[in-house]
Backbone as JSON Lines, residues from 0, in Angstrom:
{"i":0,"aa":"X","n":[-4.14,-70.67,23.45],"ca":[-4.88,-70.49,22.23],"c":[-4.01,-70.95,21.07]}
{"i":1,"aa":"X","n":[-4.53,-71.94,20.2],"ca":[-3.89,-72.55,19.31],"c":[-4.33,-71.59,18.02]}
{"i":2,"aa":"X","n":[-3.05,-71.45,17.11],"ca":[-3.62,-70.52,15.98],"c":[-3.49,-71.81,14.82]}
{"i":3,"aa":"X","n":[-4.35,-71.53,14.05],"ca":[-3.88,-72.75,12.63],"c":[-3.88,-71.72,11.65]}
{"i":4,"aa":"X","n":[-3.53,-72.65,10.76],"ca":[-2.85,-71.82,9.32],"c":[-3.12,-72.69,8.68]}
{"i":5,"aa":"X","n":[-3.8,-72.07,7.45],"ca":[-4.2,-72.66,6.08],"c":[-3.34,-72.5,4.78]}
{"i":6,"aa":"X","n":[-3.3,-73.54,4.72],"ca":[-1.95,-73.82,3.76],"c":[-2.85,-74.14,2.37]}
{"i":7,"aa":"X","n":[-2.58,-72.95,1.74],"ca":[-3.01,-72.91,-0.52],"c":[-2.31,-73.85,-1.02]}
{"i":8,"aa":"X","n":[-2.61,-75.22,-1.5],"ca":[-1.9,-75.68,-2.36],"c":[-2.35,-75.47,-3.75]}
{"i":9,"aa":"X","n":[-1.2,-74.78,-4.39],"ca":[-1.72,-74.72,-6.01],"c":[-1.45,-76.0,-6.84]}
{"i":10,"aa":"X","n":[-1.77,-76.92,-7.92],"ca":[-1.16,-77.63,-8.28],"c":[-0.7,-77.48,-9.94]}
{"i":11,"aa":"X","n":[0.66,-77.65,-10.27],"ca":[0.6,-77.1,-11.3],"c":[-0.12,-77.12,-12.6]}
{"i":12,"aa":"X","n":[-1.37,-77.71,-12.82],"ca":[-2.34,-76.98,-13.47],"c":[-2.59,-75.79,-13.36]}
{"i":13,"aa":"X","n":[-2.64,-75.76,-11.73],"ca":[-3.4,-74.02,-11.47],"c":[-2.31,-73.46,-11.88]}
{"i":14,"aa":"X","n":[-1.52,-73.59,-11.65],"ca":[0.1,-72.57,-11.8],"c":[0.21,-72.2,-13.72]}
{"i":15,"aa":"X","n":[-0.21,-73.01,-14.38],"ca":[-0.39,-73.1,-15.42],"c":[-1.62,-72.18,-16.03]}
{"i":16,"aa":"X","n":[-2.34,-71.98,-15.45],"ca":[-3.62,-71.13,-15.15],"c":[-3.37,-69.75,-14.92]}
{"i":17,"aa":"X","n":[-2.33,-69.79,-13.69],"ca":[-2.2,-68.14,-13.62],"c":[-1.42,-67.68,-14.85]}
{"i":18,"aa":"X","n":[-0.1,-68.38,-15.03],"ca":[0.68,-68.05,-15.98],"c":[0.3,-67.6,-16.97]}
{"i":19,"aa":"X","n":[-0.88,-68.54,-17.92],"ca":[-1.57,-68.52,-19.01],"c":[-2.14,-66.73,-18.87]}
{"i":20,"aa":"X","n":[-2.81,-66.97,-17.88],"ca":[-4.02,-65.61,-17.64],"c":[-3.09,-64.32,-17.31]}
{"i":21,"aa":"X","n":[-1.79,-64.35,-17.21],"ca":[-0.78,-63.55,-16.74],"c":[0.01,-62.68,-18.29]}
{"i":22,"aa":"X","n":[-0.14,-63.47,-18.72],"ca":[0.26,-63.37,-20.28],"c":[-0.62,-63.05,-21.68]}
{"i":23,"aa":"X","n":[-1.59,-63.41,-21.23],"ca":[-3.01,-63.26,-22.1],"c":[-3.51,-61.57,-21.39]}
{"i":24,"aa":"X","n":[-3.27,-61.5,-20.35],"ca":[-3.5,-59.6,-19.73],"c":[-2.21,-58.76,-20.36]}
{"i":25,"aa":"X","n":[-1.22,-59.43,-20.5],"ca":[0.0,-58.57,-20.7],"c":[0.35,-58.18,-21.95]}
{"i":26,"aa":"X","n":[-0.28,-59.45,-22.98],"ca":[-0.55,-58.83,-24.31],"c":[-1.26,-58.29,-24.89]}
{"i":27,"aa":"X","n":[-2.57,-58.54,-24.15],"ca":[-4.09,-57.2,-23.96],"c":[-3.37,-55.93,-24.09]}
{"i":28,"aa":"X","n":[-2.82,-55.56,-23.11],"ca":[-2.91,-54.48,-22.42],"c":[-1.57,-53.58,-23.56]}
{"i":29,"aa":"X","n":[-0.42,-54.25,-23.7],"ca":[0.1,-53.88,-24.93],"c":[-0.37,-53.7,-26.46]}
{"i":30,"aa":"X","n":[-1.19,-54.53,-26.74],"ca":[-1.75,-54.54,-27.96],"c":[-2.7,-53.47,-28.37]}
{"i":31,"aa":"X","n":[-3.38,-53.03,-27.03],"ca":[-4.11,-51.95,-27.17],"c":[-3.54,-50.42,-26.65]}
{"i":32,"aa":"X","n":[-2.43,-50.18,-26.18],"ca":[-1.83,-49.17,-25.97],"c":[-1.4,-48.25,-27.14]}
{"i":33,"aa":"X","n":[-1.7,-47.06,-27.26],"ca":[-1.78,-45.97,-28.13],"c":[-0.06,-45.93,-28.35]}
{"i":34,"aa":"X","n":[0.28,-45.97,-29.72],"ca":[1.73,-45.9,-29.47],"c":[2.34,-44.47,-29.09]}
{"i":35,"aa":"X","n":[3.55,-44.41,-29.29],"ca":[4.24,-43.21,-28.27],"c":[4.96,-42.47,-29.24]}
{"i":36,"aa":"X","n":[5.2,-41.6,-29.35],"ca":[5.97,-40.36,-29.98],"c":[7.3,-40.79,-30.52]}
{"i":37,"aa":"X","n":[7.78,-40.72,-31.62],"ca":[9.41,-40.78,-31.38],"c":[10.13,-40.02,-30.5]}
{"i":38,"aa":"X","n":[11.01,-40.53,-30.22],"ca":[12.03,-39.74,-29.33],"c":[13.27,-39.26,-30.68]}
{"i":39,"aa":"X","n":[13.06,-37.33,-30.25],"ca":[14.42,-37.25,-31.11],"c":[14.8,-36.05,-29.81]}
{"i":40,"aa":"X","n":[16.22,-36.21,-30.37],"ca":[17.37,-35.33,-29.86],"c":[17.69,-34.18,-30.49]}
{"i":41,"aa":"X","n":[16.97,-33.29,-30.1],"ca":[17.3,-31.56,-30.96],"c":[18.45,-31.44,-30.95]}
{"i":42,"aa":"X","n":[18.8,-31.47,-32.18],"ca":[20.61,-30.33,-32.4],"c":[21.47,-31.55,-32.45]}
{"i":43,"aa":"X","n":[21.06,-32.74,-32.49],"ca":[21.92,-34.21,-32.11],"c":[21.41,-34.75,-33.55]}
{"i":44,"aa":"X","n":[20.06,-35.31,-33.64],"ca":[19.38,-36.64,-34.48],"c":[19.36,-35.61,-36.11]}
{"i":45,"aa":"X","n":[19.49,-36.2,-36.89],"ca":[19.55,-36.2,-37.96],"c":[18.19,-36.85,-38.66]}
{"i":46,"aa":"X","n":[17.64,-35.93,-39.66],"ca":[16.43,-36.32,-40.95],"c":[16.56,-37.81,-41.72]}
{"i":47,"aa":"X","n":[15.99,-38.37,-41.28],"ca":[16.03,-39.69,-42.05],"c":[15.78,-39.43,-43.56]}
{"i":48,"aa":"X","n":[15.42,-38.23,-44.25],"ca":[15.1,-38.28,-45.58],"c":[16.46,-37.18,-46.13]}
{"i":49,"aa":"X","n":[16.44,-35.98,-45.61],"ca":[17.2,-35.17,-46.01],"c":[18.56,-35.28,-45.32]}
{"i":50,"aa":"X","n":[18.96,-35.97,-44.52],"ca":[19.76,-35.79,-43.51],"c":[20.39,-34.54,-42.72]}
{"i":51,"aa":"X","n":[19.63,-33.77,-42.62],"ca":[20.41,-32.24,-41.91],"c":[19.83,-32.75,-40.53]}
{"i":52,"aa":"X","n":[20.33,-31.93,-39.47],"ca":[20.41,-31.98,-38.58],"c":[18.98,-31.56,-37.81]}
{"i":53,"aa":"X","n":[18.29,-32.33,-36.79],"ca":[16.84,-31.76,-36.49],"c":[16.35,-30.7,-35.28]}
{"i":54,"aa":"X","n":[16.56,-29.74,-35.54],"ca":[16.77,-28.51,-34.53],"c":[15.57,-27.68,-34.11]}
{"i":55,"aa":"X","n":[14.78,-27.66,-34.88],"ca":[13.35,-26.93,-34.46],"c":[12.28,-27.99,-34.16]}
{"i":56,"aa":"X","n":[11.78,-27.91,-32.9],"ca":[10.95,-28.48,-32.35],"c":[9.59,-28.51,-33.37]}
{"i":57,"aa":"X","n":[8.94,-27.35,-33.49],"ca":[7.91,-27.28,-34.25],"c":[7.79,-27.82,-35.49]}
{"i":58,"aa":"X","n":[8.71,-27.74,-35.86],"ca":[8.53,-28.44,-37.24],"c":[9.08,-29.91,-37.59]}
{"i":59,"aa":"X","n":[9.35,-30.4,-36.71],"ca":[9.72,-31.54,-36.7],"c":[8.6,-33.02,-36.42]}
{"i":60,"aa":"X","n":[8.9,-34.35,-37.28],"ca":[7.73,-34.93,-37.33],"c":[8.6,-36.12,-37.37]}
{"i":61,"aa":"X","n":[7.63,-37.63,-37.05],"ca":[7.48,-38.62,-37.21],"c":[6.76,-39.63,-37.86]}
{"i":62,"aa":"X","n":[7.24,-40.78,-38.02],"ca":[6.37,-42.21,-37.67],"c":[6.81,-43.21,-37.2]}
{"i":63,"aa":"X","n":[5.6,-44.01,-36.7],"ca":[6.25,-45.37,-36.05],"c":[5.62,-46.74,-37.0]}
{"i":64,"aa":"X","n":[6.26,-47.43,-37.53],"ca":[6.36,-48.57,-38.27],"c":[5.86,-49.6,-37.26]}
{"i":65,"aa":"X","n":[4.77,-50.65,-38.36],"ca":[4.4,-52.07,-37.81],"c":[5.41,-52.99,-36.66]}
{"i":66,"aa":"X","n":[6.17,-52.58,-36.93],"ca":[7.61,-53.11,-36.64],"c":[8.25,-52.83,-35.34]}
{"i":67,"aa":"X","n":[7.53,-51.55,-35.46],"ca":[7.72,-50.78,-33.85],"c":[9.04,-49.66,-34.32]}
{"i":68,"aa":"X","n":[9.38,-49.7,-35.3],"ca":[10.57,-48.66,-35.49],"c":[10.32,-47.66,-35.74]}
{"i":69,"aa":"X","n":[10.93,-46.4,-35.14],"ca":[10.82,-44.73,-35.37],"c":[11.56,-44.14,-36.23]}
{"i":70,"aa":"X","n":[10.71,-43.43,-37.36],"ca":[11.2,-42.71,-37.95],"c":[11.48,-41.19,-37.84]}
{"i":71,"aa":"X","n":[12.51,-40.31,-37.91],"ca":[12.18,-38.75,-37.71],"c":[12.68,-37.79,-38.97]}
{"i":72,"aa":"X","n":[11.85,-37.1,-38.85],"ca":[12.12,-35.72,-39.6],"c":[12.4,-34.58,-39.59]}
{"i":73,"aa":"X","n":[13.3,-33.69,-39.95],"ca":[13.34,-32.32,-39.63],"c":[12.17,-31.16,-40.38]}
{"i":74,"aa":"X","n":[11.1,-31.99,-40.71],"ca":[10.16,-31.07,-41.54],"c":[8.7,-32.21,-41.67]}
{"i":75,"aa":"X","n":[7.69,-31.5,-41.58],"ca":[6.17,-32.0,-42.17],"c":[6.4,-32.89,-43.52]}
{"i":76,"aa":"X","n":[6.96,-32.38,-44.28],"ca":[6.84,-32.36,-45.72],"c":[7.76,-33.7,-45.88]}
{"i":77,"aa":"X","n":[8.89,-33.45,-45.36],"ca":[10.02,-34.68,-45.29],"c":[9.35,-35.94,-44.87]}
{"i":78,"aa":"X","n":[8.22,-36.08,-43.84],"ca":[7.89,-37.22,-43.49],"c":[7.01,-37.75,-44.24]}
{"i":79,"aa":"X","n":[6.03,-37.04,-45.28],"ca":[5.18,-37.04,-46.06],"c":[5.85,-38.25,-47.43]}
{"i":80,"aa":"X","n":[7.44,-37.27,-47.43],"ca":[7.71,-37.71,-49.08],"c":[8.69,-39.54,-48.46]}
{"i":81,"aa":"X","n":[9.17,-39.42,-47.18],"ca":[9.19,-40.54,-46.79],"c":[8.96,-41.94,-46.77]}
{"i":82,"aa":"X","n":[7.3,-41.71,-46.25],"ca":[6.47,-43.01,-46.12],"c":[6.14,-42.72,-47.05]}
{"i":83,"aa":"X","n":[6.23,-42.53,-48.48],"ca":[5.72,-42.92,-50.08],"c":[6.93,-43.45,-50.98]}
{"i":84,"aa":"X","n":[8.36,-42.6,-50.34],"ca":[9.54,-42.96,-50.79],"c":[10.08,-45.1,-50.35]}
{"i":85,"aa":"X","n":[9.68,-44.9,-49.18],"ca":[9.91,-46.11,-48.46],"c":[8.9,-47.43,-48.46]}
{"i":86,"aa":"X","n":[7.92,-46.43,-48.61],"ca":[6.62,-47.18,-48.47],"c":[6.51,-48.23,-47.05]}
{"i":87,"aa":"X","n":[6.52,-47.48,-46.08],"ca":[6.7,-47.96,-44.84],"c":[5.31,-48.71,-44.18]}
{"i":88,"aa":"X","n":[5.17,-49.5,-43.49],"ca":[3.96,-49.86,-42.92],"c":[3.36,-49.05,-41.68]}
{"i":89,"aa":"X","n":[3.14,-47.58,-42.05],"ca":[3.03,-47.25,-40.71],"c":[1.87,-47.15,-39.73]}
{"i":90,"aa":"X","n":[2.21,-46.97,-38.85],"ca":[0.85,-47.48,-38.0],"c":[0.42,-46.12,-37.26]}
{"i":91,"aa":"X","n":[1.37,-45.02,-37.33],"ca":[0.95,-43.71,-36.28],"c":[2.19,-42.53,-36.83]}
{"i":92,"aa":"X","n":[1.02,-41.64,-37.38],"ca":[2.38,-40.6,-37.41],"c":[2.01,-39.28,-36.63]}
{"i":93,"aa":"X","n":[3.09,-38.46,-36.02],"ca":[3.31,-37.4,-35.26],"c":[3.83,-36.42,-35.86]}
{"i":94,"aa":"X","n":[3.43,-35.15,-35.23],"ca":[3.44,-33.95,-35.34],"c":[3.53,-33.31,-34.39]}
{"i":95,"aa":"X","n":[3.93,-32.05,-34.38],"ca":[4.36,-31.04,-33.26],"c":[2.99,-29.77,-33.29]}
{"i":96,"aa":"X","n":[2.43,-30.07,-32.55],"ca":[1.35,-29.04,-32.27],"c":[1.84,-27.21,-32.39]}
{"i":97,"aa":"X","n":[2.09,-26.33,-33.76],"ca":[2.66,-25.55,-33.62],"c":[2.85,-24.2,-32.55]}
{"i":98,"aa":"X","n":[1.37,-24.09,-31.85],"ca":[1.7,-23.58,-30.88],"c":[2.16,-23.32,-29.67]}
{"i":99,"aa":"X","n":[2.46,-24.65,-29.14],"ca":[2.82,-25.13,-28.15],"c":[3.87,-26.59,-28.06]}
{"i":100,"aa":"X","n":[4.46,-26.66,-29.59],"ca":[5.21,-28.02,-29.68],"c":[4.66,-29.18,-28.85]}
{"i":101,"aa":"X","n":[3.78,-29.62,-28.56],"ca":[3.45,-31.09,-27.71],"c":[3.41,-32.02,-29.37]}
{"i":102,"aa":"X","n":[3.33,-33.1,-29.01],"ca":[3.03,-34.33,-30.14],"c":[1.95,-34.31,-30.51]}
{"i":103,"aa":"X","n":[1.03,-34.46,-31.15],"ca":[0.0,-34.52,-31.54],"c":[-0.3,-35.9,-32.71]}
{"i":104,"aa":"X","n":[-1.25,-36.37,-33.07],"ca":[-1.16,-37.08,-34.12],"c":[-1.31,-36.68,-35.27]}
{"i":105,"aa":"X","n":[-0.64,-36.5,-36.37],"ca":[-0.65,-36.11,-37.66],"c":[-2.11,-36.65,-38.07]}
{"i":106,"aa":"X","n":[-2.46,-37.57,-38.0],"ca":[-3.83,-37.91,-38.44],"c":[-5.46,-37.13,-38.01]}
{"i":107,"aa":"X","n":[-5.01,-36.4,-37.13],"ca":[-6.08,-35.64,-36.49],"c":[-5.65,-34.13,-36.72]}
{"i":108,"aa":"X","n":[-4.19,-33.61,-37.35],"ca":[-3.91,-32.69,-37.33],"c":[-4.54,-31.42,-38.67]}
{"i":109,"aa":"X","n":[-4.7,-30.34,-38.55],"ca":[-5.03,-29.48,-39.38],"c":[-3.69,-28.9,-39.59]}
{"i":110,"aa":"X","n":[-3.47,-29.12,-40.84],"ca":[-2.25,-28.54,-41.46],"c":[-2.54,-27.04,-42.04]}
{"i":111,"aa":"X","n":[-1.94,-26.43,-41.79],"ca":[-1.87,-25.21,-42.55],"c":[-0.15,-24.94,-43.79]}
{"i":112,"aa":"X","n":[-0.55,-24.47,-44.54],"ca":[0.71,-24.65,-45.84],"c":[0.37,-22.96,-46.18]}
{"i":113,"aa":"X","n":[1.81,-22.16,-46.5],"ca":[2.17,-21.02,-46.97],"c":[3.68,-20.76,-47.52]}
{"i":114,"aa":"X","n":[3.79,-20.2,-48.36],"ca":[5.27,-20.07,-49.07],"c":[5.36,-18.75,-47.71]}
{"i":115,"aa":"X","n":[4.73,-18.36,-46.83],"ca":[5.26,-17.3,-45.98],"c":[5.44,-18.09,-44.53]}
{"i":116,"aa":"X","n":[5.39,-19.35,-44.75],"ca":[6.01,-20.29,-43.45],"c":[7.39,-20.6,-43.86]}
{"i":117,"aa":"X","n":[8.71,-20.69,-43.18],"ca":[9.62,-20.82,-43.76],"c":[10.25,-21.75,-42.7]}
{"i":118,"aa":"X","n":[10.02,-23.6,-42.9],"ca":[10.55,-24.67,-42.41],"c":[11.83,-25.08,-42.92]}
{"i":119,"aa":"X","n":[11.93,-25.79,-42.23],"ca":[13.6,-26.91,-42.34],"c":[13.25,-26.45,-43.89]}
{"i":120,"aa":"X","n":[12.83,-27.88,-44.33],"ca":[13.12,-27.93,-46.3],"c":[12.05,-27.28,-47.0]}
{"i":121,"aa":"X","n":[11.67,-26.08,-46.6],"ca":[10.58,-25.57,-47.35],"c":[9.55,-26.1,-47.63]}
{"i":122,"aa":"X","n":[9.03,-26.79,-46.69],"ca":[7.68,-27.29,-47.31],"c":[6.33,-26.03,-46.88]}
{"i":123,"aa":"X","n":[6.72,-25.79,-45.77],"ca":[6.08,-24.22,-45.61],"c":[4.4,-24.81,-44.52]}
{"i":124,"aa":"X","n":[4.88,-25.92,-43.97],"ca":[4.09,-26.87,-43.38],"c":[3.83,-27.16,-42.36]}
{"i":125,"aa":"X","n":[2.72,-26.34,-41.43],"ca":[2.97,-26.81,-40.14],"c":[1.69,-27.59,-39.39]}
{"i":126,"aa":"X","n":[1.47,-27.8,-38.21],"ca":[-0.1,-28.5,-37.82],"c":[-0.14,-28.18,-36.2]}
{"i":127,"aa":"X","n":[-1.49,-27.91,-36.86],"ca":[-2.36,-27.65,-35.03],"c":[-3.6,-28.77,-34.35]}
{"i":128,"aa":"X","n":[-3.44,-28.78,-33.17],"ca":[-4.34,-29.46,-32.86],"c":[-5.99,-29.29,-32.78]}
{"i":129,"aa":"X","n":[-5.88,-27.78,-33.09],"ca":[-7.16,-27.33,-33.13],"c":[-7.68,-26.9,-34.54]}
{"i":130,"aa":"X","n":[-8.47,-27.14,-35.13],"ca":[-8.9,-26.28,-36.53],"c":[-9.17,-24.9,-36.54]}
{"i":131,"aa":"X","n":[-9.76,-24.25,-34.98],"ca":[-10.04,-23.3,-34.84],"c":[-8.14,-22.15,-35.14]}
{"i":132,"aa":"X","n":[-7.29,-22.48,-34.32],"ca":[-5.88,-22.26,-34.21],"c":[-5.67,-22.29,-35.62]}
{"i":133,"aa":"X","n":[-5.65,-23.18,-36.38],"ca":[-5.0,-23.45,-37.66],"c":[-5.89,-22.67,-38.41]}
{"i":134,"aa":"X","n":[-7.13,-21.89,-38.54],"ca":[-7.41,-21.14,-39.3],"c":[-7.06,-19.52,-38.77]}
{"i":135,"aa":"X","n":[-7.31,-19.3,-37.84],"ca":[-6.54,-18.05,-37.49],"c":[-4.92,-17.83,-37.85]}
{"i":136,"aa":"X","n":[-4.19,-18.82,-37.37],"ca":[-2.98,-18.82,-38.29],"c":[-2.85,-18.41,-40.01]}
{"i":137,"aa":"X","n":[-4.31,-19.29,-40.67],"ca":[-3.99,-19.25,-42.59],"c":[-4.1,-18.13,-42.56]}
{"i":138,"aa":"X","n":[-5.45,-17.16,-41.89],"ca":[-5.4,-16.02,-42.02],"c":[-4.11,-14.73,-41.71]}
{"i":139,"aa":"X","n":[-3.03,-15.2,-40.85],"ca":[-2.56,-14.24,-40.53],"c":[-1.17,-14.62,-42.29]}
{"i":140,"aa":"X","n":[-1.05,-16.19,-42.49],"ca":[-0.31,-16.41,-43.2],"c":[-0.6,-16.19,-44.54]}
{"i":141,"aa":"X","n":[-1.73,-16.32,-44.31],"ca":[-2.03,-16.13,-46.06],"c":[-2.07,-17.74,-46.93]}
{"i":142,"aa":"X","n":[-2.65,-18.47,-46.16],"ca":[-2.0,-19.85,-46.09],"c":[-3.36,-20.98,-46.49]}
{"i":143,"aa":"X","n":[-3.77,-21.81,-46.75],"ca":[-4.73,-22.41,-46.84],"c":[-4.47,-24.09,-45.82]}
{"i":144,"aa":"X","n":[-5.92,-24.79,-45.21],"ca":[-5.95,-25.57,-44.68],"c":[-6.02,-26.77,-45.13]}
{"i":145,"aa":"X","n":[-5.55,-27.54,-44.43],"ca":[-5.71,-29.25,-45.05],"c":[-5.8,-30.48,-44.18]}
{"i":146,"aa":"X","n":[-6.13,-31.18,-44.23],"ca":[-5.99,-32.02,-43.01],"c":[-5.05,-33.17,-43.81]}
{"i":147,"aa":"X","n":[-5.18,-34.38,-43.2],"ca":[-4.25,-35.25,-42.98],"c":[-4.02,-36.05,-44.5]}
{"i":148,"aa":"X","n":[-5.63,-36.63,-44.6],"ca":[-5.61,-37.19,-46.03],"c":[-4.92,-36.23,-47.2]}
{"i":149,"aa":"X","n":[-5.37,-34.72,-47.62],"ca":[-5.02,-33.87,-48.34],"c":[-3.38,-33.69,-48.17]}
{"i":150,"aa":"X","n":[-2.84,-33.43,-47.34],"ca":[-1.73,-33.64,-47.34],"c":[-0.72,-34.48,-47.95]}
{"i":151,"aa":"X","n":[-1.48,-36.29,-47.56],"ca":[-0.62,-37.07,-48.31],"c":[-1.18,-36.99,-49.91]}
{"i":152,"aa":"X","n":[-2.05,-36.79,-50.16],"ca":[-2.68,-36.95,-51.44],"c":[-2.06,-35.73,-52.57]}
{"i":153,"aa":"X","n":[-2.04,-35.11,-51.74],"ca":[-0.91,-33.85,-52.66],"c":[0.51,-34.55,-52.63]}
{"i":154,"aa":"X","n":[1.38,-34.79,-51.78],"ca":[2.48,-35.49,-52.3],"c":[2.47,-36.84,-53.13]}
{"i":155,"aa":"X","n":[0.99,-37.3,-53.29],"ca":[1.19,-39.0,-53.96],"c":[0.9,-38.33,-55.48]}
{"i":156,"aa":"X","n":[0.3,-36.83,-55.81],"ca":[0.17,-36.87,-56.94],"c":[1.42,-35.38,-57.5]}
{"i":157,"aa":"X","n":[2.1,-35.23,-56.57],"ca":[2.65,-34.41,-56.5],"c":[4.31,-34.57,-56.22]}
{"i":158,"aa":"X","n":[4.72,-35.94,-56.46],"ca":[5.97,-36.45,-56.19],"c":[7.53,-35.57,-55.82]}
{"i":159,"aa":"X","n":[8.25,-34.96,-55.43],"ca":[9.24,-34.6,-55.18],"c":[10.19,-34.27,-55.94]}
{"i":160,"aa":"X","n":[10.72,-34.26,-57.09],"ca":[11.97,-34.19,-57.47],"c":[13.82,-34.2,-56.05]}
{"i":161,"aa":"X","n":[13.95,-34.86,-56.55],"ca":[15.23,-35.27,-55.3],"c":[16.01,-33.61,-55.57]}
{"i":162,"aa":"X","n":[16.33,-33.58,-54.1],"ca":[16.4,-32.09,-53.75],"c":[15.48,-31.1,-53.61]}
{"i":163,"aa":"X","n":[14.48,-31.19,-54.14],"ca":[13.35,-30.2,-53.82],"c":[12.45,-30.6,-52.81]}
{"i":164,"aa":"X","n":[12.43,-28.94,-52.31],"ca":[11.54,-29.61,-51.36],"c":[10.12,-28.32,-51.31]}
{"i":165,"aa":"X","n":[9.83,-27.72,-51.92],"ca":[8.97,-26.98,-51.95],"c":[7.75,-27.06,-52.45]}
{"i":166,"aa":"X","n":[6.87,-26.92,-51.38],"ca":[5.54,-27.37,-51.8],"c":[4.71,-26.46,-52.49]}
{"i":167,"aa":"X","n":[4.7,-26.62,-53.97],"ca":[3.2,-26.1,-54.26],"c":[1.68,-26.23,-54.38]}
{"i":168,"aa":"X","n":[1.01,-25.34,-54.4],"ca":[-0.07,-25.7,-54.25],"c":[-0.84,-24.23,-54.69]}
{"i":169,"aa":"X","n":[-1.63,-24.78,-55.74],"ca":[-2.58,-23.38,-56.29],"c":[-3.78,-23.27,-55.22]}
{"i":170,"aa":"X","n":[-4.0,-22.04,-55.2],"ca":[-5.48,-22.29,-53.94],"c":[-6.85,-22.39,-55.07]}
């Protein structure tokens, strides 16, 4: 019994073909991928705005730049006065889900703010992934809600003085 074998010749057109189609999937598939969290090092990485040292999970925040570069913070508030200080191009910012520290996206987050929250630089600022969570919290804090836009919109009309970091806000 004779076996034969079929022999694929590609010619490099085709080879040119896969390549093409190999590369055109690979930048698909990146281009549309949700970007990723900064990576920081508790008790190691340092505040890109204030520079102290970034030690509490919960209150600690990000962004990631057009550019692909990570920024971190040891506070809500710090990342806020940041991307207005820098005027960064950013494309995704993060937050620490306060009850459970996971990442969350600052853009979907319900912030809750109280002078009886007491963060890194006083901004008194934290965020949940749920609205339901984040109002049971104002209530226990005494605290009022905000979401993402309100947040920055209070620091764009509400600018910082260098060294301060305390957020007010009349209810």
């Amino acid at each position: 019994m004779k076996v034969s074998s079929v022999r694929c010749q590609i010619s490099p057109v085709g080879w040119l073909w896969v390549l093409l189609l190999f590369i055109v999937t690979a930048c698909t598939n990146t281009a549309n991928a949700e970007p990723a969290p900064p990576t920081i090092h508790y008790g190691e990485d340092v505040c890109e705005l204030c520079g102290m040292i970034i030690s509490e999970e919960r209150y600690a925040a990000g962004y990631i730049t057009s550019d692909g570069q990570q920024h971190i913070f040891d506070d809500i508030g710090d990342m806020f006065q940041a991307q207005l200080i820098y005027n960064h191009q950013v494309i995704a910012f993060f937050v620490h889900n306060y009850d459970d520290n996971r990442w969350i996206r600052a853009e979907k987050a319900a912030f809750v703010q109280s002078h009886n929250i007491r963060t890194p630089m006083a901004s008194g600022i934290v965020a949940f992934e749920s609205p339901d969570q984040a109002a049971a919290f104002t209530a226990e804090m005494k605290g009022h809600i905000m979401n993402f836009s309100e947040v920055s919109a209070y620091y764009q009309t509400n600018p910082m003085p260098e060294g301060e970091h305390m957020m007010e806000h009349s209810q």
